[in-house]
C-alpha positions, 0 to 999 in steps of 0.5 A: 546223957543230956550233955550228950544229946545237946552236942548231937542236937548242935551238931546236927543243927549245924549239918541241917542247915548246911542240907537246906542250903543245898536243897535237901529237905529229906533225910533217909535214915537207914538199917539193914534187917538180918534178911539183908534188906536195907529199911528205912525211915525218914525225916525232914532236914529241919527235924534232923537235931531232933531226930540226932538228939532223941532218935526215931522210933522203930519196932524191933520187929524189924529184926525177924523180918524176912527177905519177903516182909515175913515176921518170924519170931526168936526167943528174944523177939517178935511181936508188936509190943517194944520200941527202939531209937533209930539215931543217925550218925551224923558223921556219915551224912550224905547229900545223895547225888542220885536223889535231889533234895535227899540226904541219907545217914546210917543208923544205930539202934538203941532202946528207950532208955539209951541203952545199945540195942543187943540185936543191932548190927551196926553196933556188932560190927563196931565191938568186933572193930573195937575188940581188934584195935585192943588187940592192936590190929587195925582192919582195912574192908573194902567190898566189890559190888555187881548187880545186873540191870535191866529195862524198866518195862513200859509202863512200869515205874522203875523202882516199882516193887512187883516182881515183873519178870520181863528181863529186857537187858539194855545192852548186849555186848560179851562179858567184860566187853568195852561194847557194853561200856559203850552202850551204857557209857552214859548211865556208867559215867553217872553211877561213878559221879555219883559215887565220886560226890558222895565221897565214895572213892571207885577204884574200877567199874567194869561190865561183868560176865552175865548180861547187863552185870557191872562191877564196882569196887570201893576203896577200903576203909575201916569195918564200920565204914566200908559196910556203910559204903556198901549200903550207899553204893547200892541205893546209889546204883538203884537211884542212878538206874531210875533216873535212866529208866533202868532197874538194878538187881542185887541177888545172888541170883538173877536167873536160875542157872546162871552166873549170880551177884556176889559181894565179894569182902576184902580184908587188909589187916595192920599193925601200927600201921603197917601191914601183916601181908608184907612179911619179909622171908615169911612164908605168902609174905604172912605175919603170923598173926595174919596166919592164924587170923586167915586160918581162924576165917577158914575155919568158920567159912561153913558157919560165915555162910550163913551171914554171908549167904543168907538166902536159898538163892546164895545157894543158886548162885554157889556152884563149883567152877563159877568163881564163886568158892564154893570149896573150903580151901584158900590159895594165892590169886585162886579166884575158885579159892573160897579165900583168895590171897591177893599178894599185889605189887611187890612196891606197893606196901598196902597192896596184899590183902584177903579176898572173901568170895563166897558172900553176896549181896543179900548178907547184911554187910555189918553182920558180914564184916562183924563175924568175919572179925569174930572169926579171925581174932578167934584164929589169933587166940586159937593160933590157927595155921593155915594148910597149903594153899589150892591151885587150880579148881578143886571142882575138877578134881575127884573125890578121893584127891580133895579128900587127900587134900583135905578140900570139902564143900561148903555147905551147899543149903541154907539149911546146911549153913544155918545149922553151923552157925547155930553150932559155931561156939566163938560166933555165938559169943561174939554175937551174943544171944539176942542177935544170934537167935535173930538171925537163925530165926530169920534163916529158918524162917527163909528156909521154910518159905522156900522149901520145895521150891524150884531153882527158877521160881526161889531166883524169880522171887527174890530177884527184886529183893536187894 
């Protein structure tokens, strides 16, 4: 242990000294709650190989916060006794673009004696990626990330965190439309430089269809990585939108009745390096084992919902025939397909993979990329089959004619969603007990809060949440 803590104390040495150099004198240590709010704390650059060898304290309070600074309480936690140590991966430092003089890193938690905290999602992703490797299947995630920007009203700081609702959108051109392009080229050009220079690689930027909503899409990487990149894309979006006078928003949904923000997870799955969606004379181009882990995170969608929708308003923003996947079915290039397979060029060997569309940008990503995993090994060891896949919208197809299909509804509440998780047996396991009974605190908590609430009043509330 103390070996260990000196090489992290060199390291992080060494990495200090490269940030003041390049001005940086702050850096943001980040987490993201089961609420899916990312938290922080911060440290001088010079304080770095301290903070790297010993950690930052924090309370494990932070696990049954609530997306409005609620504390609920589990079985496991709750409650102002307990410490833990924030440490810093140092391997994803980042001088943050957006931010002069800042520099930001992820963080695992542990407890005072070192030993890995039980509720800490960083780390559930990391086994679940680990729990794969031994299984010899390599994961490649990548997310797509909208949110909707407004104008900051006057006299109103950008990043202010009153809940104003003045919904002043900075541009007005259609859905997908190159005129909002050129109404924000400016600040867009930013966003995709920023992004660029902390080492995020774009593979397009588009105007989406609400007003003032944008896309971004990232290239894959491994879990762990692409659920940091998510987190650095959004505070990247959010910083570049500040310094241009603008807010963005990342919930599910922005305004009750419209088309909301989803944060959609792609997966590509390999063995020895090639992929299992190029299967020759294989039914999709599927290896079986990409069958049956496909078919293990079909299975589960009802439960995922509740890690990848975690909010009342997930459940605005579900609704049929808005691409969203609100029907447990999958299908070849169906983008109404709660999971969409992407076949790609027929040349290009990395170019099929899986498409996740119901989860937003309220889920904490490490959660949504660990149970995700959990899901589809479980697939494997079950060997799970896949059904035929969905063409065209189930949503306008009658009820006797899904039900012949075998098509249902996702869980159409937190509440209905919660519940599956709570019942899911492989999730549970994967998860274990402390960070399960977490995140079920936290949903039944955000439930309670929200009960007979209006659709409008559940989106204005959380509008300025993610």
């Amino acid at each position: 242990m103390a070996s260990r803590a000196a090489e992290q104390r060199e390291e992080a040495r060494q990495s200090a000294a490269r940030l003041e150099a390049e001005g940086v004198r702050n850096v943001a240590l980040t987490w993201v709650d089961n609420a899916g709010v990312a938290r922080v704390k911060t440290v001088p650059a010079q304080r770095l190989p301290e903070a790297a060898a010993r950690g930052v304290g924090m309370s494990p309070v932070f696990d049954v916060f609530t997306s409005d600074d609620a504390i609920t309480e589990s079985d496991h936690l709750g409650g102002p006794d307990g410490d833990l140590r924030l440490f810093p991966a140092l391997d994803r430092l980042t001088a943050l673009a957006g931010q002069p003089g800042w520099a930001w890193a992820p963080a695992d938690r542990y407890d005072q004696l070192g030993a890995p905290h039980p509720a800490c999602q960083r780390q559930f992703a990391r086994r679940m990626t680990e729990r794969a490797a031994e299984a010899g299947l390599e994961l490649r995630m990548g997310f797509e990330t909208e949110w909707i920007v407004t104008r900051a009203p006057e006299g109103h700081h950008p990043a202010a965190a009153d809940a104003y609702d003045a919904l002043d959108y900075p541009c007005a051109g259609p859905a997908y439309g190159m005129t909002r392009v050129v109404e924000l080229s400016d600040y867009l050009r930013d966003v995709t430089e920023a992004l660029t220079v902390q080492g995020i690689e774009v593979l397009q930027l588009h105007p989406e269809y609400a007003p003032g909503q944008f896309e971004v899409t990232t290239a894959p990487g491994d879990p762990v990585r692409a659920a940091d990149d998510v987190v650095l894309v959004r505070e990247t979006v959010r910083a570049i939108s500040a310094r241009h006078g603008l807010r963005a928003s990342f919930a599910p949904s922005f305004v009750a009745g419209q088309v909301g923000n989803g944060c959609h997870l792609h997966l590509g799955l390999y063995r020895d390096g090639t992929s299992l969606h190029r299967t020759p004379e294989a039914a999709w181009g599927l290896a079986p084992d990409a069958v049956s882990f496909l078919g293990g995170v079909l299975n589960a969608l009802p439960a995922l919902l509740a890690i990848g929708c975690p909010s009342p308003a997930s459940y605005l923003r579900l609704q049929p025939s808005r691409w969203a996947g609100v029907y447990q079915c999958w299908g070849v290039e169906n983008r109404e397909a709660a999971l969409r397979l992407i076949t790609g060029a027929p040349d290009d060997p990395d170019g099929g993979h899986a498409e996740v569309k119901t989860f937003d940008a309220a889920a904490n990503p490490y959660l949504a990329v660990g149970a995700v995993i959990a899901a589809g090994l479980h697939g494997i060891e079950c060997a799970t089959q896949l059904p035929e896949p969905q063409t065209g919208d189930p949503g306008v197809l009658g009820v006797r004619e899904r039900a012949r299909r075998g098509i249902v509804r996702l869980p159409a509440t937190l509440t209905e969603a919660t519940d599956r998780l709570e019942k899911s047996a492989p999730l549970y396991e994967a998860m274990g007990g402390v960070l399960h009974g977490a995140v079920l605190a936290v949903r039944r908590a955000e439930e309670a809060h929200f009960a007979g609430s209006e659709a409008e009043d559940i989106a204005a509330a959380t509008r300025w949440r993610w």
